[in-house]
PDB file with one MODEL, atoms N, CA, C and O in Angstrom:
MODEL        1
ATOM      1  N   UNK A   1     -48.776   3.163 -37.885  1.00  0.00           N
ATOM      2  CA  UNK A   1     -47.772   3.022 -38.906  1.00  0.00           C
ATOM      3  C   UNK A   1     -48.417   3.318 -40.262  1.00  0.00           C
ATOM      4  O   UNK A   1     -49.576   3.117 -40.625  1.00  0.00           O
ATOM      5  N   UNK A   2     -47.361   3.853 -40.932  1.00  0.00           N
ATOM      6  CA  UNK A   2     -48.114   4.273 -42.201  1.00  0.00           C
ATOM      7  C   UNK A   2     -46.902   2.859 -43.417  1.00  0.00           C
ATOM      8  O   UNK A   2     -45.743   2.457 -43.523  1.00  0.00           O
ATOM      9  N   UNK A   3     -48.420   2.658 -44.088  1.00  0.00           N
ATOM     10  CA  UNK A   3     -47.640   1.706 -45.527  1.00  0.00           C
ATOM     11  C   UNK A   3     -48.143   2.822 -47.052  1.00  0.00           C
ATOM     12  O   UNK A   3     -49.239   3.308 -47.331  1.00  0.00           O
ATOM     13  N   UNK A   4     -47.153   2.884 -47.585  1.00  0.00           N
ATOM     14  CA  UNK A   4     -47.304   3.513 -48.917  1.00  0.00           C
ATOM     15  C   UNK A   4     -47.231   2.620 -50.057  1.00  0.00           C
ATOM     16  O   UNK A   4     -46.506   1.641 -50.227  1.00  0.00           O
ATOM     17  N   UNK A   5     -48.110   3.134 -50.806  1.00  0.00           N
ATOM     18  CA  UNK A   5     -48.666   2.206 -51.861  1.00  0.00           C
ATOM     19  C   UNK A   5     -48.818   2.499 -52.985  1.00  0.00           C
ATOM     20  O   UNK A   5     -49.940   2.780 -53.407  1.00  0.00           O
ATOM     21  N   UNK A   6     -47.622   2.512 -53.843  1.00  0.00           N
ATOM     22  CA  UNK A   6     -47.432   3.248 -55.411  1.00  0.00           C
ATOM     23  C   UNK A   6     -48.126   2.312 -56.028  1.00  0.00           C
ATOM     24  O   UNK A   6     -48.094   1.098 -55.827  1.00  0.00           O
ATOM     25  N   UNK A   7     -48.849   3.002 -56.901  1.00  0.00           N
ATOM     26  CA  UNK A   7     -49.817   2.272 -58.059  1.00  0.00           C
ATOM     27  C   UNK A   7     -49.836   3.070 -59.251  1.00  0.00           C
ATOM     28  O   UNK A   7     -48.850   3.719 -59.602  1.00  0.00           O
ATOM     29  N   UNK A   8     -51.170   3.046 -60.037  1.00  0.00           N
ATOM     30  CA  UNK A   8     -51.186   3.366 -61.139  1.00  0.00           C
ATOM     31  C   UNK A   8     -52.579   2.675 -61.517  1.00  0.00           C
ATOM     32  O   UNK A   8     -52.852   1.499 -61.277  1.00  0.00           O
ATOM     33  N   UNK A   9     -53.727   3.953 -62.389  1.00  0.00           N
ATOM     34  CA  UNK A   9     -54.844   3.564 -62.645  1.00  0.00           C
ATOM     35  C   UNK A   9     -54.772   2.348 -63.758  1.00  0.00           C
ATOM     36  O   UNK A   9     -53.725   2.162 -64.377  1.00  0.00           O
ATOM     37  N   UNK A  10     -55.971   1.506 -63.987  1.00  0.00           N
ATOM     38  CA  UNK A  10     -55.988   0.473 -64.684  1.00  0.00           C
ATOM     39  C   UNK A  10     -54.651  -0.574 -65.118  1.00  0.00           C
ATOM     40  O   UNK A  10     -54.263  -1.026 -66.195  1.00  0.00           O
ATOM     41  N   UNK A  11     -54.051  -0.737 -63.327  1.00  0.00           N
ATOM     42  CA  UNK A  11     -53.122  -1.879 -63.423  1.00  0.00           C
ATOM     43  C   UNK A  11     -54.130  -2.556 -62.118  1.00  0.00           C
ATOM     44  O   UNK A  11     -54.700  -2.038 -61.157  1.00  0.00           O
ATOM     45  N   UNK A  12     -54.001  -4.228 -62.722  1.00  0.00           N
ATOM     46  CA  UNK A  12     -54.665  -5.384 -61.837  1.00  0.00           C
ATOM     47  C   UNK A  12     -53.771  -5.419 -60.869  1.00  0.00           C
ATOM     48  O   UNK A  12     -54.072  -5.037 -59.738  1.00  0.00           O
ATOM     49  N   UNK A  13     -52.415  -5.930 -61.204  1.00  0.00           N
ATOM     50  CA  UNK A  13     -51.456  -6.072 -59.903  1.00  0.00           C
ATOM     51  C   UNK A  13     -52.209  -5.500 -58.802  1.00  0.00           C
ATOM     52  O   UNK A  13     -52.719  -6.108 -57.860  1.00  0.00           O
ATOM     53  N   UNK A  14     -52.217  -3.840 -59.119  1.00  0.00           N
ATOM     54  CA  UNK A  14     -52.248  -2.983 -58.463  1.00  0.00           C
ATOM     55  C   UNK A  14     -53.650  -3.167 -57.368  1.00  0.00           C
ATOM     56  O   UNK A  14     -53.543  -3.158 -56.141  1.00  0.00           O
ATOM     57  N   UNK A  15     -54.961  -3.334 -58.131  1.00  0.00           N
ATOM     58  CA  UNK A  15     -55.880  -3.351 -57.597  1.00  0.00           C
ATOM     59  C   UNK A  15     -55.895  -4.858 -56.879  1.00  0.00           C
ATOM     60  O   UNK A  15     -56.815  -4.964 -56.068  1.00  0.00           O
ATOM     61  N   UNK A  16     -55.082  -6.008 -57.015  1.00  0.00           N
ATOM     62  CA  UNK A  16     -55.318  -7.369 -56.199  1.00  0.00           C
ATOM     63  C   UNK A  16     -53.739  -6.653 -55.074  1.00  0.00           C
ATOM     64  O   UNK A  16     -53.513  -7.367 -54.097  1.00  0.00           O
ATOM     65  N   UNK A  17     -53.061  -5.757 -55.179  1.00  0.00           N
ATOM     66  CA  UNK A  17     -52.285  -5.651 -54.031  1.00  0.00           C
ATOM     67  C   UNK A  17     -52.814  -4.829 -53.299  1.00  0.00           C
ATOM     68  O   UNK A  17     -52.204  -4.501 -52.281  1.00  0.00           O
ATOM     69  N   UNK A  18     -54.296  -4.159 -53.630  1.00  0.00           N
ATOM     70  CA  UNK A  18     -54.539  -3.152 -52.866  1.00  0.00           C
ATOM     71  C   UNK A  18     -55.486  -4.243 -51.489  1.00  0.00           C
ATOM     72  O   UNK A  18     -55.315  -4.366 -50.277  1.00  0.00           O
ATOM     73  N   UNK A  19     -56.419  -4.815 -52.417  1.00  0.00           N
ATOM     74  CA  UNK A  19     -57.176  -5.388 -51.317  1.00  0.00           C
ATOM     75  C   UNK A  19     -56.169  -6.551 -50.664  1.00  0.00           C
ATOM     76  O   UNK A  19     -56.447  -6.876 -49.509  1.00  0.00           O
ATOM     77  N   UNK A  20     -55.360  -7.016 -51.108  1.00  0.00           N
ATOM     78  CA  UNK A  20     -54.612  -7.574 -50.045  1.00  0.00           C
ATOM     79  C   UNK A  20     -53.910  -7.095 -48.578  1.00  0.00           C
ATOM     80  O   UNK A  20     -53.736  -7.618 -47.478  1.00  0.00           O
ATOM     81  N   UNK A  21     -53.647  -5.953 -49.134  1.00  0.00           N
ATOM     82  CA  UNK A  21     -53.341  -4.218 -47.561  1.00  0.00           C
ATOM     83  C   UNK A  21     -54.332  -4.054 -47.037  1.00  0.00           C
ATOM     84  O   UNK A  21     -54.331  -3.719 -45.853  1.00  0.00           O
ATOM     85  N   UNK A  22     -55.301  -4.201 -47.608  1.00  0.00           N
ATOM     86  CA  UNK A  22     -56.831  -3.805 -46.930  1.00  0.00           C
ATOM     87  C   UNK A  22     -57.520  -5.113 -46.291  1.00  0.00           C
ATOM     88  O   UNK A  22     -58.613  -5.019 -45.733  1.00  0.00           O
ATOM     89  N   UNK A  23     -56.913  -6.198 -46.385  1.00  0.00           N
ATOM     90  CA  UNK A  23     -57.270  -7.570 -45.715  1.00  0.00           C
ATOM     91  C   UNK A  23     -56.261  -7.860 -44.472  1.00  0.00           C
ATOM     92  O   UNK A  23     -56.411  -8.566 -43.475  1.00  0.00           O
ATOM     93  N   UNK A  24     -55.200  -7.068 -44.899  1.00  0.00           N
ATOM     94  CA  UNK A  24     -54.219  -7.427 -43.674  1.00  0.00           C
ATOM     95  C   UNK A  24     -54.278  -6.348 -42.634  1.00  0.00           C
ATOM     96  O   UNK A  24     -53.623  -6.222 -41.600  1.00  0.00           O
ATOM     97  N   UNK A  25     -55.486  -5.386 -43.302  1.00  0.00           N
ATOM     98  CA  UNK A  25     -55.672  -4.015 -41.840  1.00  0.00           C
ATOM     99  C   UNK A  25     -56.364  -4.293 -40.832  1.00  0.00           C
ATOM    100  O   UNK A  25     -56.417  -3.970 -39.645  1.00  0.00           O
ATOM    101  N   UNK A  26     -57.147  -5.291 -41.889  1.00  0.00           N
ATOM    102  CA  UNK A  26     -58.417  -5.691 -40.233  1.00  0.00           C
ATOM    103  C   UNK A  26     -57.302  -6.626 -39.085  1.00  0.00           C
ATOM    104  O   UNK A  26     -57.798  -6.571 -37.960  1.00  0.00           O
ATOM    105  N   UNK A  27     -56.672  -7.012 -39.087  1.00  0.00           N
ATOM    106  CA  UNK A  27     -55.520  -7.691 -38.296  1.00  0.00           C
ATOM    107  C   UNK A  27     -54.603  -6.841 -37.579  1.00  0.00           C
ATOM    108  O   UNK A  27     -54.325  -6.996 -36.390  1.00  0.00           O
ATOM    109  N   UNK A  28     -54.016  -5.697 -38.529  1.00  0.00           N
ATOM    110  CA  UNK A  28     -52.737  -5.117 -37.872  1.00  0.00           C
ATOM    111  C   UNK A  28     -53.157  -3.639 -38.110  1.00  0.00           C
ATOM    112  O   UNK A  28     -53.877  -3.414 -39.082  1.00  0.00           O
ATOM    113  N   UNK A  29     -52.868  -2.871 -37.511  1.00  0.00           N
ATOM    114  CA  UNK A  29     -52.857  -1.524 -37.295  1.00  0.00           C
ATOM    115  C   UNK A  29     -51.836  -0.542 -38.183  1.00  0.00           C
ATOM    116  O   UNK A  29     -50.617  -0.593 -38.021  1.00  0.00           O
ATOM    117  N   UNK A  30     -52.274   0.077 -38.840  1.00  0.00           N
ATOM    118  CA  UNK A  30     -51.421   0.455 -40.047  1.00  0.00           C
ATOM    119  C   UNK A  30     -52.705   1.287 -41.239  1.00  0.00           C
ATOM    120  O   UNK A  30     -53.884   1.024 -41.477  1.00  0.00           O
ATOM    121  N   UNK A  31     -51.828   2.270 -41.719  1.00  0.00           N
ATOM    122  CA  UNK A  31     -52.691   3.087 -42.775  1.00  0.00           C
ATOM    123  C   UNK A  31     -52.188   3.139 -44.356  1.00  0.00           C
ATOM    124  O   UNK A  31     -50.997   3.274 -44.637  1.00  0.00           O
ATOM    125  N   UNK A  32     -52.906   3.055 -45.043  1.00  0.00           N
ATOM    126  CA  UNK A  32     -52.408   2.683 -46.206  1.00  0.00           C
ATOM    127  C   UNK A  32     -52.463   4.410 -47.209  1.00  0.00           C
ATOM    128  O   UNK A  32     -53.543   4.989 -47.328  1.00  0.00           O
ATOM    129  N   UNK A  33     -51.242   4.963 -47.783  1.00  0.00           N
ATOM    130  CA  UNK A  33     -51.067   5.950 -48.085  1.00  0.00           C
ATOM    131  C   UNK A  33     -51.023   5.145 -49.526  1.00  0.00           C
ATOM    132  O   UNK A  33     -50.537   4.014 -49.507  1.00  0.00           O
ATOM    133  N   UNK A  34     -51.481   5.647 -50.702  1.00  0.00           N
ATOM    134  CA  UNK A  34     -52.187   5.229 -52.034  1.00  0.00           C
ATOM    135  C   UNK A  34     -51.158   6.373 -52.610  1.00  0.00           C
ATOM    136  O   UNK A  34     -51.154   7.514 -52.149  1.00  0.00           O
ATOM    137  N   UNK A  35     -50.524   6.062 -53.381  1.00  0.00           N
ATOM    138  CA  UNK A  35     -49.859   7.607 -54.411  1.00  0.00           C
ATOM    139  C   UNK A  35     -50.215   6.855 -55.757  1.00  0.00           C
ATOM    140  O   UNK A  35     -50.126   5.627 -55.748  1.00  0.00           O
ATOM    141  N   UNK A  36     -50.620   7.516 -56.940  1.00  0.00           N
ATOM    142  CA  UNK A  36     -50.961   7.429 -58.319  1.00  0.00           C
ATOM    143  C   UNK A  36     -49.142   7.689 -59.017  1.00  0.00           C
ATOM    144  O   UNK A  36     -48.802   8.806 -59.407  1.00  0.00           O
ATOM    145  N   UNK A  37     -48.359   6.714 -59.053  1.00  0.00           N
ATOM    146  CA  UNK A  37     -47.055   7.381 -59.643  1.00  0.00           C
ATOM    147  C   UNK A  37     -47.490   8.201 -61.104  1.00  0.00           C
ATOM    148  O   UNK A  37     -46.564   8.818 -61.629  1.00  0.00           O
ATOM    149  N   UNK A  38     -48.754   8.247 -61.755  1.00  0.00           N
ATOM    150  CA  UNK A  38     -48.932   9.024 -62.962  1.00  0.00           C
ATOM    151  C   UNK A  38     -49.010  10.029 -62.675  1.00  0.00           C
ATOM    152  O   UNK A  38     -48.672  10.931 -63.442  1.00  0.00           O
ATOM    153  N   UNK A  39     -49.532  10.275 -61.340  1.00  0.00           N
ATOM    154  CA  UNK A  39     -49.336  12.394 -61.162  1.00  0.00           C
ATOM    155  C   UNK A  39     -48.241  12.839 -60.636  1.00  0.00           C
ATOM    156  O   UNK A  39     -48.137  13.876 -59.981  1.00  0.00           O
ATOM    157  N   UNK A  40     -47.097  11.816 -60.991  1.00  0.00           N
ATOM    158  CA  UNK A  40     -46.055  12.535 -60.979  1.00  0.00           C
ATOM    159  C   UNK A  40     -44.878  11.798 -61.751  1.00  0.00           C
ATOM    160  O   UNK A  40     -44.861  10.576 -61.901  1.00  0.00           O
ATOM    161  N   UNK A  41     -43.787  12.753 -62.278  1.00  0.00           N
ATOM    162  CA  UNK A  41     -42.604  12.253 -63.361  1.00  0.00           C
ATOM    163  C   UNK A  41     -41.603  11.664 -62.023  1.00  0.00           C
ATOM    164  O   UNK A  41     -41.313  10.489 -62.246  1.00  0.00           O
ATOM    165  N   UNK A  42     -41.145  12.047 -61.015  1.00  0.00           N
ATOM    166  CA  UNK A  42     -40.289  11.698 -59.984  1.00  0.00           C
ATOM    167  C   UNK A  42     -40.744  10.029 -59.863  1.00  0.00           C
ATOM    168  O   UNK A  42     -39.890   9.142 -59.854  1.00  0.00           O
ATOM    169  N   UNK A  43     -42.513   9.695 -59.753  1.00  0.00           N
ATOM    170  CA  UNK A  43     -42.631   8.702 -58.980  1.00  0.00           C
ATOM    171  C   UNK A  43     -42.441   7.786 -60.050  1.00  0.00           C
ATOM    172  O   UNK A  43     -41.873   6.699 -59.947  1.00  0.00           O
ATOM    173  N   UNK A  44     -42.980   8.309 -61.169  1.00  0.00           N
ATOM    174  CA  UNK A  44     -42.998   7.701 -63.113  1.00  0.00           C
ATOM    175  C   UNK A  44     -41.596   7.031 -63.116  1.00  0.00           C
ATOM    176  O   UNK A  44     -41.553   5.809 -62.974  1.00  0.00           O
ATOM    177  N   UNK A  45     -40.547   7.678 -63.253  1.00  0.00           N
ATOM    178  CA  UNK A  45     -39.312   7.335 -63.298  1.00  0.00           C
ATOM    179  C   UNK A  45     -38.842   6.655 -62.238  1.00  0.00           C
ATOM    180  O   UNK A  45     -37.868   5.936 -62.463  1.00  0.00           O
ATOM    181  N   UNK A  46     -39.410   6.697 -60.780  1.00  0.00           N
ATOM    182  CA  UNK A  46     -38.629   5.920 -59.961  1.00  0.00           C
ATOM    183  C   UNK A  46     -39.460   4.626 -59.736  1.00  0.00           C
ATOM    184  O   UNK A  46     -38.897   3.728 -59.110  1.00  0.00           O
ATOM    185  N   UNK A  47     -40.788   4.412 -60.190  1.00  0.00           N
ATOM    186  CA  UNK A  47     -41.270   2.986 -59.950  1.00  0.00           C
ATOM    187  C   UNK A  47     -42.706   2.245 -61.330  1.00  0.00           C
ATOM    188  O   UNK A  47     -43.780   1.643 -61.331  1.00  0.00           O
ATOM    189  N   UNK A  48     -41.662   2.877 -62.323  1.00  0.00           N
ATOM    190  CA  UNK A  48     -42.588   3.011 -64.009  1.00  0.00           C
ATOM    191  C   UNK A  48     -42.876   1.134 -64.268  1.00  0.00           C
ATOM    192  O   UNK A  48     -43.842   0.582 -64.794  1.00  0.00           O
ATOM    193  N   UNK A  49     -42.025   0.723 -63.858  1.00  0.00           N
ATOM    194  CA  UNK A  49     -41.487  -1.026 -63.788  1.00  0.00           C
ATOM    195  C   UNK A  49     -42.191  -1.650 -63.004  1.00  0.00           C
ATOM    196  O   UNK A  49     -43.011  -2.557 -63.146  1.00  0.00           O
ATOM    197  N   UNK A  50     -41.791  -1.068 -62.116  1.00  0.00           N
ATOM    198  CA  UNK A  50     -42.039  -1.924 -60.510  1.00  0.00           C
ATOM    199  C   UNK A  50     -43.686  -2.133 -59.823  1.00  0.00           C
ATOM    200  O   UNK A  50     -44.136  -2.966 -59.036  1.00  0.00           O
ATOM    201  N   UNK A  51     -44.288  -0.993 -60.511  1.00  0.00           N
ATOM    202  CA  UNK A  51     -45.867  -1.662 -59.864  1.00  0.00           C
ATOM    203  C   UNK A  51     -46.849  -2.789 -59.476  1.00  0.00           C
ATOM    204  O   UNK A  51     -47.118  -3.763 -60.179  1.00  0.00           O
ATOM    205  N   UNK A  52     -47.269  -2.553 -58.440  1.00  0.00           N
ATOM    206  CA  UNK A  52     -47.404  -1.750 -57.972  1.00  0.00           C
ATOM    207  C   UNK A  52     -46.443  -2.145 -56.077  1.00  0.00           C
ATOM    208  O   UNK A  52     -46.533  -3.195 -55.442  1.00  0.00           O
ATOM    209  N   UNK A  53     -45.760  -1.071 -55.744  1.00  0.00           N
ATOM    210  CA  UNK A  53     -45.090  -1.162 -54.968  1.00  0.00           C
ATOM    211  C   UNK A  53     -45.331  -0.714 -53.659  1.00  0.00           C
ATOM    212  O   UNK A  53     -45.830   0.406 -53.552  1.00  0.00           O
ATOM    213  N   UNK A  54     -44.986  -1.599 -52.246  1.00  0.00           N
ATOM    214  CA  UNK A  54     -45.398  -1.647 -51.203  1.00  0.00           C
ATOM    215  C   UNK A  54     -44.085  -1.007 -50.279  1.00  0.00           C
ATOM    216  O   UNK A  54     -43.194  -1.847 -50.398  1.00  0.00           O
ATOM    217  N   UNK A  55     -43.647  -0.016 -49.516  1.00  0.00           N
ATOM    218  CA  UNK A  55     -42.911   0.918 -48.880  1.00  0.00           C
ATOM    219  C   UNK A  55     -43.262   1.196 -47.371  1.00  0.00           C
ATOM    220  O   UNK A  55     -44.160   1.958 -47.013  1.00  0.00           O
ATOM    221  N   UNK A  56     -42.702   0.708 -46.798  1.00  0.00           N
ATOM    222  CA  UNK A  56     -42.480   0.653 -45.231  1.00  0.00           C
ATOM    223  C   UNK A  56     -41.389   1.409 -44.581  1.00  0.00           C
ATOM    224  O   UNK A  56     -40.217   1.065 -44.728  1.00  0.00           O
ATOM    225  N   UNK A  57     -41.886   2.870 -43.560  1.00  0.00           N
ATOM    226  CA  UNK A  57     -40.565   3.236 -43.043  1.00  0.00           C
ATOM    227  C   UNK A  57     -39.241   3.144 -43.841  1.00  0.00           C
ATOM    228  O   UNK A  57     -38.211   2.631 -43.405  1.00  0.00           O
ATOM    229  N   UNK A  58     -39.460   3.940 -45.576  1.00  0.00           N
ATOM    230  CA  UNK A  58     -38.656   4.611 -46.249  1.00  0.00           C
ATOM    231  C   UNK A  58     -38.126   3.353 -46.792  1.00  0.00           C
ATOM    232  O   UNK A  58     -37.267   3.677 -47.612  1.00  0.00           O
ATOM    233  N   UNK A  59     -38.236   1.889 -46.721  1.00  0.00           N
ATOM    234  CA  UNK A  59     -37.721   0.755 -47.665  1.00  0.00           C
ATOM    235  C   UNK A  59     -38.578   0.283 -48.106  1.00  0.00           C
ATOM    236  O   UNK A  59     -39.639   0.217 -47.485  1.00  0.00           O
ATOM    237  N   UNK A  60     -38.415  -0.268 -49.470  1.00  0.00           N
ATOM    238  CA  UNK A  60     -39.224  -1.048 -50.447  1.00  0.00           C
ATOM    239  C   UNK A  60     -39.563  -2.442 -50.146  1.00  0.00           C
ATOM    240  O   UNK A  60     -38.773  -3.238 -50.652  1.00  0.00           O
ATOM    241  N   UNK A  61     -40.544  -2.977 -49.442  1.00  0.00           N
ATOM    242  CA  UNK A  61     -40.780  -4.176 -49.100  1.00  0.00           C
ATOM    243  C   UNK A  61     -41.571  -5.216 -50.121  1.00  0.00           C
ATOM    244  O   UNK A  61     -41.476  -6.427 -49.918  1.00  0.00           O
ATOM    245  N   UNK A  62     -42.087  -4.877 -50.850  1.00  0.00           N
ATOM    246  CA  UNK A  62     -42.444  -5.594 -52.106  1.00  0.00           C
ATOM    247  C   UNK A  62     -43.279  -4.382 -53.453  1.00  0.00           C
ATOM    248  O   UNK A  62     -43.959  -3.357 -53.504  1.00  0.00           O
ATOM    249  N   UNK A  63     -42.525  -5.563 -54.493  1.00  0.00           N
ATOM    250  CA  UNK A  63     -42.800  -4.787 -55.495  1.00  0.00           C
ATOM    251  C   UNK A  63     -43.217  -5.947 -56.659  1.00  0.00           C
ATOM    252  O   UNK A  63     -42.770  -7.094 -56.667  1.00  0.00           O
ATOM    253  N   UNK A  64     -44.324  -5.300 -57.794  1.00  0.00           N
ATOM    254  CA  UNK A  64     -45.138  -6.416 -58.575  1.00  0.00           C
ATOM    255  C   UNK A  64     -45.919  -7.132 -58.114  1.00  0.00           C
ATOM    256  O   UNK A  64     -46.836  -6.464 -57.635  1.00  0.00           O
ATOM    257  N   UNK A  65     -46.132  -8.651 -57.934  1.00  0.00           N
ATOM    258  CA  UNK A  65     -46.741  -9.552 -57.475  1.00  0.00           C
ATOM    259  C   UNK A  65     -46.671  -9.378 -55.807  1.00  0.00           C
ATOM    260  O   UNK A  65     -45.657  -9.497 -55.120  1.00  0.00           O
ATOM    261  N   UNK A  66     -47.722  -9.136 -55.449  1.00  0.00           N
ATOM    262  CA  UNK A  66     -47.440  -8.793 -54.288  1.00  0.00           C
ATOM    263  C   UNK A  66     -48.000  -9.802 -53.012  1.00  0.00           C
ATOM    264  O   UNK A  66     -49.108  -9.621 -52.508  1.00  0.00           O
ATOM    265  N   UNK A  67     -47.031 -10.933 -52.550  1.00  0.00           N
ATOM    266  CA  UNK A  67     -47.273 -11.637 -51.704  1.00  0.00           C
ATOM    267  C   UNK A  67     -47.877 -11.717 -50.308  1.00  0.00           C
ATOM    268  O   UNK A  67     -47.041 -11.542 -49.422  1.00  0.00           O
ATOM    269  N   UNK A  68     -49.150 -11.945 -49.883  1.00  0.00           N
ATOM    270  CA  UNK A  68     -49.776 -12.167 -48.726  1.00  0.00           C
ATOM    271  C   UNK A  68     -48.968 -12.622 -47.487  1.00  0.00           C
ATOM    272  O   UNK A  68     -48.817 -12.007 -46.431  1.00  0.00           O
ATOM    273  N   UNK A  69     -48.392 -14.051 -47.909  1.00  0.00           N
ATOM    274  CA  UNK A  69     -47.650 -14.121 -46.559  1.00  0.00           C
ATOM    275  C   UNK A  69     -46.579 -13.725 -46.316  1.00  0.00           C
ATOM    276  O   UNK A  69     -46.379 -13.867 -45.109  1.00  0.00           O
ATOM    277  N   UNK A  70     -45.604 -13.215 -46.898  1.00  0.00           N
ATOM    278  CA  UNK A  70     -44.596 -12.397 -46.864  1.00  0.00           C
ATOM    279  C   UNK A  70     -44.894 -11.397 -46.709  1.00  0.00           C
ATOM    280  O   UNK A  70     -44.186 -11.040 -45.768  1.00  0.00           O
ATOM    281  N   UNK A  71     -45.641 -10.407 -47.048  1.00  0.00           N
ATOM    282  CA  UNK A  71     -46.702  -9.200 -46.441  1.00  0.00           C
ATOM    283  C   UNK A  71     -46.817  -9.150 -45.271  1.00  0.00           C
ATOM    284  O   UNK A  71     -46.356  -8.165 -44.695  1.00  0.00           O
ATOM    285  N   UNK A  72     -47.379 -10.047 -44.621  1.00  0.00           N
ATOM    286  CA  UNK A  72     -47.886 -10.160 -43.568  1.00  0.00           C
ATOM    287  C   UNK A  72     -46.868 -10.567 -42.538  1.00  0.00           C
ATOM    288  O   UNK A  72     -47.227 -10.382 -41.375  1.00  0.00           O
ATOM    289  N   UNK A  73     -45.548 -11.135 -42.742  1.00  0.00           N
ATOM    290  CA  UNK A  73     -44.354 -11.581 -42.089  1.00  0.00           C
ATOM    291  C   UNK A  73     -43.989  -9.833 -41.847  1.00  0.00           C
ATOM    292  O   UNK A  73     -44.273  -9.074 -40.920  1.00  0.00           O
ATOM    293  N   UNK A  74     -43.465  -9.689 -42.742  1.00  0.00           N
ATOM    294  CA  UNK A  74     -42.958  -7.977 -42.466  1.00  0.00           C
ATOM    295  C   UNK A  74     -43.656  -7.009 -42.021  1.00  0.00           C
ATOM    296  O   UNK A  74     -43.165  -5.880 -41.987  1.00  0.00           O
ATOM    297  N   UNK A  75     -44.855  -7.234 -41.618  1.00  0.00           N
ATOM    298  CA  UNK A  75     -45.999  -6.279 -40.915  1.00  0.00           C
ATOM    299  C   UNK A  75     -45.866  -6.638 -39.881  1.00  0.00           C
ATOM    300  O   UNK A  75     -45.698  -5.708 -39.092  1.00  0.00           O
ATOM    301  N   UNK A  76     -45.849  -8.333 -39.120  1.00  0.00           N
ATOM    302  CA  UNK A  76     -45.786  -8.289 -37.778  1.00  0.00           C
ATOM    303  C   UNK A  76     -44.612  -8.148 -36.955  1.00  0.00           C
ATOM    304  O   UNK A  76     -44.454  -7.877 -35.765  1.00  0.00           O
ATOM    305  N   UNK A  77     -43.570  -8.491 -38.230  1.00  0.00           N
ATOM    306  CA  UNK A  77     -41.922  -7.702 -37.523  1.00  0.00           C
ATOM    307  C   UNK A  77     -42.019  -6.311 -37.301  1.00  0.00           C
ATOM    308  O   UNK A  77     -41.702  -5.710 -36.275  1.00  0.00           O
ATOM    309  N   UNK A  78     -42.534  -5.800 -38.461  1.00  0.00           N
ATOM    310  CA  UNK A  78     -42.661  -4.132 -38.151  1.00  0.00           C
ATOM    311  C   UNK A  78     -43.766  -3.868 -36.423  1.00  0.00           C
ATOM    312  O   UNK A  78     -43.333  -3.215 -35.474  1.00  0.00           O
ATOM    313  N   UNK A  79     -44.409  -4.185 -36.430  1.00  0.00           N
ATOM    314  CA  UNK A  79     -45.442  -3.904 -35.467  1.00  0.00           C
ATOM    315  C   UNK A  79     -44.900  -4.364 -34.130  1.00  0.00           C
ATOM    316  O   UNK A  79     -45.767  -4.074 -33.306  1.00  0.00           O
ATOM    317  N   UNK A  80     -43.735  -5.024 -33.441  1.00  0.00           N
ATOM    318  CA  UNK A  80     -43.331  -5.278 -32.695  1.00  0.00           C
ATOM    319  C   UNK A  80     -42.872  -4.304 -31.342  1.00  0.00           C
ATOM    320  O   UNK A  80     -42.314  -4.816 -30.373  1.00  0.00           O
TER     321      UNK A  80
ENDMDL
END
């Protein structure tokens, strides 16, 4: 399974939601696709607010503060 992971250089959110995906890989099977929304105006405009944002099978599963155990609830529903 692939998780996509809109960010943006020198945001914290971003870098404490990253290693939180990367703590929940050693557990569940899943690849983490990283997009920079700054190299692009589409991603700029569609998630300029929202960083950094977590996207599962084309829905937005968390966005901003990005919660561990709720993370991890929707990873093992997904993985079923």
């Amino acid at each position: 399974m692939e998780v996509y992971f809109y960010t943006r250089t020198k945001c914290e959110l971003c870098e404490e939601g990253k290693l939180l995906l990367q703590l929940l890989q050693k557990d569940y099977p899943f690849d983490i696709i990283e997009k920079d929304i700054d190299a692009s105006d589409e991603l700029t405009e569609r998630f300029g607010l929202m960083i950094p944002v977590v996207e599962m099978n084309g829905e937005i599963i968390q966005y901003g503060q990005i919660d561990l155990v709720s993370l991890e609830e929707i990873l093992k529903e997904s993985l079923k």
